[in-house]
PLY file of the C-alpha trace (Angstrom):
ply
format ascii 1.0
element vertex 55
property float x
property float y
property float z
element edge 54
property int vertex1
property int vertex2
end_header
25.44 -50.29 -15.07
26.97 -48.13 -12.18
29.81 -46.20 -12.27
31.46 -48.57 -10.42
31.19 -51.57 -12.43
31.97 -49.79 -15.38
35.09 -48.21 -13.92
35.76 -52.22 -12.74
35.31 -53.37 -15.98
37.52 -50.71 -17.56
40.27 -51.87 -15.50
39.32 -55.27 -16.14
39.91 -54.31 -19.94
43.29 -52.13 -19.16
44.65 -55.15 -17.12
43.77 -57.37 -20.20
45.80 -54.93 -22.79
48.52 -54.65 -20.38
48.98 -58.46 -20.70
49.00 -58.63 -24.26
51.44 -55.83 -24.60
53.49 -57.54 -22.09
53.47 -60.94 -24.62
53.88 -58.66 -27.70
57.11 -57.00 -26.31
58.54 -60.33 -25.87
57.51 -61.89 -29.23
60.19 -60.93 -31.54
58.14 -61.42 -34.47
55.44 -58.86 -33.17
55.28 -55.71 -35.25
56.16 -52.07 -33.22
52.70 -51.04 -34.51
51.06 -53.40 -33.29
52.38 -52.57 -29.50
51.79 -49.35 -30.26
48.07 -49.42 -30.82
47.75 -51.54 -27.99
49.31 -49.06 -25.59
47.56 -46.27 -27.05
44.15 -48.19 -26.28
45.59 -48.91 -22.44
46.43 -44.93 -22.31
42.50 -44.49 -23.43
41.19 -46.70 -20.80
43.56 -45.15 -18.26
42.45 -41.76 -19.25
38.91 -42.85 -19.07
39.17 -44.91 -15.37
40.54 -41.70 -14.31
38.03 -39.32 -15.55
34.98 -41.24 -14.10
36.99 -41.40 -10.70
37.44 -37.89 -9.68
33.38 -37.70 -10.98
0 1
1 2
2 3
3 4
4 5
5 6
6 7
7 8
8 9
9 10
10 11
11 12
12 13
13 14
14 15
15 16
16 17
17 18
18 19
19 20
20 21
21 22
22 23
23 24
24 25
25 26
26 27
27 28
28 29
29 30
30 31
31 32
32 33
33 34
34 35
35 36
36 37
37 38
38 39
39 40
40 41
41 42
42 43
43 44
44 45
45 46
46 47
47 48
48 49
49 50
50 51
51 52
52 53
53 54
């Protein structure tokens, strides 16, 4: 795998978690821990896309 289609797949992933945090925030019924977690996972891919950018 290159660094490029990992880095596109990475987004791919971050873009995914973004949606689901998006449906979870409006979800009254879905647990702040929950969110949480998934944000901290975006923030991990985020990091991670950036980091193999500027490589």
């Amino acid at each position: 795998m290159t660094v490029a289609s990992h880095i596109q797949e990475l987004r791919r992933k971050h873009d995914t978690l973004s949606h689901q945090v998006e449906v979870a925030q409006r979800s009254p019924a879905t647990d702040g821990l929950k969110i949480a977690e998934l944000k901290k996972q975006k923030l991990k891919l985020k990091e991670e896309i950036t980091r193999l950018s500027q490589a």
